[in-house]
N, C-alpha and C positions, 0 to 999 in steps of 0.2 A: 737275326733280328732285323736284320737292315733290309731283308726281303720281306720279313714280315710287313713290315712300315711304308714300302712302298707299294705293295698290297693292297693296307688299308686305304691308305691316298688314293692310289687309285679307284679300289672300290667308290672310296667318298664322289670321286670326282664324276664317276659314271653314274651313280645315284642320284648326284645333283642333276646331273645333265640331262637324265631320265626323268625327272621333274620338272625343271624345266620344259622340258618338250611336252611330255603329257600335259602340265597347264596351259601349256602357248595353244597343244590342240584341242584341249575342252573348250576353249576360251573363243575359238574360232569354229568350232562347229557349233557353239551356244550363240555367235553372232548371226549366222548362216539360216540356222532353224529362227531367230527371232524376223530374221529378214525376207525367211519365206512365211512364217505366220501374217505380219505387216499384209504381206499381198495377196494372200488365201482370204483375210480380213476384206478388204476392200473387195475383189472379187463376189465375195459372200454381199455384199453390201449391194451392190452394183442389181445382182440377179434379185434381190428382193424388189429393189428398186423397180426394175423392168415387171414383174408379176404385180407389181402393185400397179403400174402403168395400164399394163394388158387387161388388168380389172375395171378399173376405172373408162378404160376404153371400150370396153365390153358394155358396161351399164349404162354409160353415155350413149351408145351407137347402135343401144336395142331397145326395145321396152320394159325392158325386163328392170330399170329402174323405176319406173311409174308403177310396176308390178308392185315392188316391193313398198314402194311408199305409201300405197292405196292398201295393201294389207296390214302394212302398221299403224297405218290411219284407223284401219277398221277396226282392228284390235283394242284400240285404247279407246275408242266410241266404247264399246260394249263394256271396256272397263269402267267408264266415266258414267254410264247408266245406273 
């Protein structure tokens, strides 16, 4: 009986401890993947940033802005006739 008993204690104590661990290590790779999303985030942000730059630079430094304006000029003339 007295093997049995400390058996089960034991068992208990290794199943607590087995919990313990698995939460401590969910709880730290859920920090890890939130702290690499944080900066995949920003990153992601940063290169829109830049193509919207590279755009804008683009239609600035060609004519290809006065292109555009002059066709939607012209477009809404015909519409407004």
């Amino acid at each position: 009986m007295r093997k049995m008993r400390e058996h089960t204690i034991a068992s208990r104590a290794a199943t607590a401890a087995h919990l313990r661990i698995t939460g401590w290590r969910d709880t730290l790779v859920s920090r890890i993947a939130a702290k690499a999303d944080r900066g995949q985030t920003s990153v992601e942000y940063l290169g829109i940033i830049a193509v919207v730059v590279l755009i804008v630079a683009a239609i600035l430094g060609t004519n290809i802005g006065t292109t555009i304006y002059d066709a939607i000029t012209a477009q809404i003339a015909k519409v407004a006739k």
